[in-house]
C-alpha positions in Angstrom: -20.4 -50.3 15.2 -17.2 -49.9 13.8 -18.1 -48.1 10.7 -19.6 -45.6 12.9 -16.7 -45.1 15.1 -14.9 -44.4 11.6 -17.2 -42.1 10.9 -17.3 -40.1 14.2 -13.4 -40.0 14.3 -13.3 -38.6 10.9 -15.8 -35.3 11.7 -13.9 -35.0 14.9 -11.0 -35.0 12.8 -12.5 -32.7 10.2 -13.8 -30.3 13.3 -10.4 -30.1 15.0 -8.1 -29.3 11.6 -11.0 -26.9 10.7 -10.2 -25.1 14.4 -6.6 -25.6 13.8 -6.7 -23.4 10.3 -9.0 -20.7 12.2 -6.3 -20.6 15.0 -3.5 -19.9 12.1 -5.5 -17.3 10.2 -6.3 -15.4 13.5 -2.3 -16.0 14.4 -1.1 -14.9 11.0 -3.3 -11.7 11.3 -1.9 -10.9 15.0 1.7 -11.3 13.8 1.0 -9.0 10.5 4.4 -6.3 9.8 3.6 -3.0 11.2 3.0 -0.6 8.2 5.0 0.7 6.3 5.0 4.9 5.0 6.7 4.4 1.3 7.7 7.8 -0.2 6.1 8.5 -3.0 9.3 10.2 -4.4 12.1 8.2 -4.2 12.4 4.2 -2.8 12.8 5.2 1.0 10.6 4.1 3.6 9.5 4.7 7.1 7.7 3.4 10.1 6.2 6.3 11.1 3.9 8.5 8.8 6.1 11.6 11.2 9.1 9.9 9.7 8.0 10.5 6.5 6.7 14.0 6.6 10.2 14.9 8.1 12.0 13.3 4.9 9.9 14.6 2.3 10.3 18.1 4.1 14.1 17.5 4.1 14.6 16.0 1.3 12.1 16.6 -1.7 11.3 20.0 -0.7 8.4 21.9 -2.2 6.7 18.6 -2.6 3.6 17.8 -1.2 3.2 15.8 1.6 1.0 12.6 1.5 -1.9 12.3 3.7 -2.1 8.8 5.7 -5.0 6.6 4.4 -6.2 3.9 6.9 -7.9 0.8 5.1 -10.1 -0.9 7.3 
């Protein structure tokens, strides 16, 4: 009886830090950076893609302005 009490502790064990490294996956992807728009120009970067359409119109005239892509 023992060794099955072993053995019943050990997928209970398995089940729970299986549920435990779902819980952080789903917790890492709720706490993910909000995007970032990166110039393609120069280093700067901005949180908003407006941000960045402002810039490059200020600052890199005559250059075109990047379109947002949204990866699903």
């Amino acid at each position: 009886m023992e060794k099955e009490t072993k053995q019943g502790l050990a997928v209970v064990g398995g089940l729970v830090g299986a549920g435990l490294a779902i819980l952080g996956i789903t917790k890492a992807k709720a706490a993910a950076p909000p995007p970032e728009y990166c110039c393609p120009y120069c280093p700067g970067c901005f949180a908003t893609y407006e941000e960045l359409v402002g810039h490059v119109k200020d600052v890199h005239p005559g250059e075109r302005i990047p379109l947002p892509i949204e990866w699903d």
